[in-house]
C-alpha positions in Angstrom: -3.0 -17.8 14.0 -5.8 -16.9 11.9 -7.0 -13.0 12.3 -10.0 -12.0 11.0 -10.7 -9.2 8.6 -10.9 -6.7 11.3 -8.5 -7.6 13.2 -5.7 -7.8 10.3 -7.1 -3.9 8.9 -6.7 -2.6 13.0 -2.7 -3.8 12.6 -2.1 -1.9 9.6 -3.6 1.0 10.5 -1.8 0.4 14.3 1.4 0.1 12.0 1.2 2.7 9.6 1.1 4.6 12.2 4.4 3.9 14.0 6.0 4.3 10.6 8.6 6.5 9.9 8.2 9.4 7.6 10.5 6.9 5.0 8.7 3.5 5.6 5.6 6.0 5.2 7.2 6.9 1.9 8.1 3.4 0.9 4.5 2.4 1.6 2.8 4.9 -1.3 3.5 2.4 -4.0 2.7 -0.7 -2.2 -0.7 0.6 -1.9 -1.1 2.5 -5.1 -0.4 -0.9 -6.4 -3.1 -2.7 -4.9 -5.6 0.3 -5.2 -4.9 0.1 -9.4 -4.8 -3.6 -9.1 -1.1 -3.5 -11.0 1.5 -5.6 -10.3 4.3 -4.0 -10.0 7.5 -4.1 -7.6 9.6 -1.0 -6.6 12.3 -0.1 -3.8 11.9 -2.6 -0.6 9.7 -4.6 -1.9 12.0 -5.7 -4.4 13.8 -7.7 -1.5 10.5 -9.2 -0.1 9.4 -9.9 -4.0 12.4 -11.8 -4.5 12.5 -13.1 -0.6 14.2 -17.2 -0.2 15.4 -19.2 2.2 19.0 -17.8 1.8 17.9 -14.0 2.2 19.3 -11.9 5.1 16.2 -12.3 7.6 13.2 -9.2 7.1 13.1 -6.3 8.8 9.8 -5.4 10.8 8.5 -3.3 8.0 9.2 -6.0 5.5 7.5 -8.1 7.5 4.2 -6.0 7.9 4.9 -5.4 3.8 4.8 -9.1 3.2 1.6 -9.5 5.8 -0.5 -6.5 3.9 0.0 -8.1 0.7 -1.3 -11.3 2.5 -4.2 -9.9 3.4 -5.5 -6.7 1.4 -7.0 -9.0 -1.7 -9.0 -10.6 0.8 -10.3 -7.8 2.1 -14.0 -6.7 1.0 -14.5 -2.7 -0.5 -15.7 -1.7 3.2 -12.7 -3.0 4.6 -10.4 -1.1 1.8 -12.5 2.4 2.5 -12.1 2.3 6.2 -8.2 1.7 5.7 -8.1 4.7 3.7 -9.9 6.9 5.8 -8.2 5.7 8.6 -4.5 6.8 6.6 -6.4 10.2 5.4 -7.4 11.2 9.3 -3.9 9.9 10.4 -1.6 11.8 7.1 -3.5 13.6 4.7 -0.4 14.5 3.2 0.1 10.7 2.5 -3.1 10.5 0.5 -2.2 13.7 -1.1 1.4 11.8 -2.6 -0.6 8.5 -3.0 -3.2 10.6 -5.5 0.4 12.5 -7.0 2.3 8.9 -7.5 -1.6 7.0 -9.4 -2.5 10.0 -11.4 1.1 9.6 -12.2 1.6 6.4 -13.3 3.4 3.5 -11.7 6.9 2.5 -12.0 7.5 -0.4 -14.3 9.6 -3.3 -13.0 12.9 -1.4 -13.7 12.1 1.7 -12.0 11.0 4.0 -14.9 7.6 6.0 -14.5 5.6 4.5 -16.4 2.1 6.0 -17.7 -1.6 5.0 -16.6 -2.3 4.2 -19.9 -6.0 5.8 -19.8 -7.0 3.9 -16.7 -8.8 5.9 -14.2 -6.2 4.1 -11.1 -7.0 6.9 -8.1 -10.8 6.5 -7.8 -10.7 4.5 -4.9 -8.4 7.0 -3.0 -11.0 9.9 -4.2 -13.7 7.2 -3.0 -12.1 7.4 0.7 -11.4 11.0 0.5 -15.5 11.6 -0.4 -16.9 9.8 2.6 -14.3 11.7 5.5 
């Protein structure tokens, strides 16, 4: 079943907002990921990076995990914007620890925080925050 653009942003919003507080959590540097265009893996996603045949089946959240990833480098910048305005009116104090964890620096693949090495990663999320 193919979804279009639309459709596939209006689950993860519908999603992130039957998260728990802890998928919530688990989700910051997912995104954060995709918003500095890094690669990196960290907590859960470690399970759906590394994900084969013989694997324990995926939880629901996995699941929509793996499906995001799918989709969000498909999406175009309005698509991206709209997401994060969506998250801001639904958990401001999501986009608040989303801005905490870029201007931070992402994990590296072991788990240590790493720095942002100069690069400007949270002007997307300030981008989103700008047009609420």
């Amino acid at each position: 079943m193919n979804l279009s653009v639309d459709e596939q942003l209006n689950y993860i919003v519908k999603w992130f907002n039957e998260w728990s507080e802890l998928q919530r959590t688990d989700f910051i540097p997912i995104l954060a990921d995709y918003l500095a265009n890094k690669t990196y893996v960290n907590g859960i996603v470690d399970r759906i990076a590394n994900l084969d045949c013989t694997s324990k089946p995926m939880t629901l959240f996995e699941c929509r995990i793996k499906l995001f990833r799918e989709w969000y480098p498909n999406w175009g910048p309005e698509q991206r914007e709209h997401l994060m305005t969506k998250i801001k009116e639904t958990d401001p104090e999501f986009v608040e620890n989303l801005n905490r964890e870029m201007q931070n620096g992402h994990p590296t693949t072991n788990g240590m925080n790493g720095t942002t090495n100069g690069i400007d990663h949270h002007s997307d999320v300030e981008l989103a925050e700008n047009e609420v």
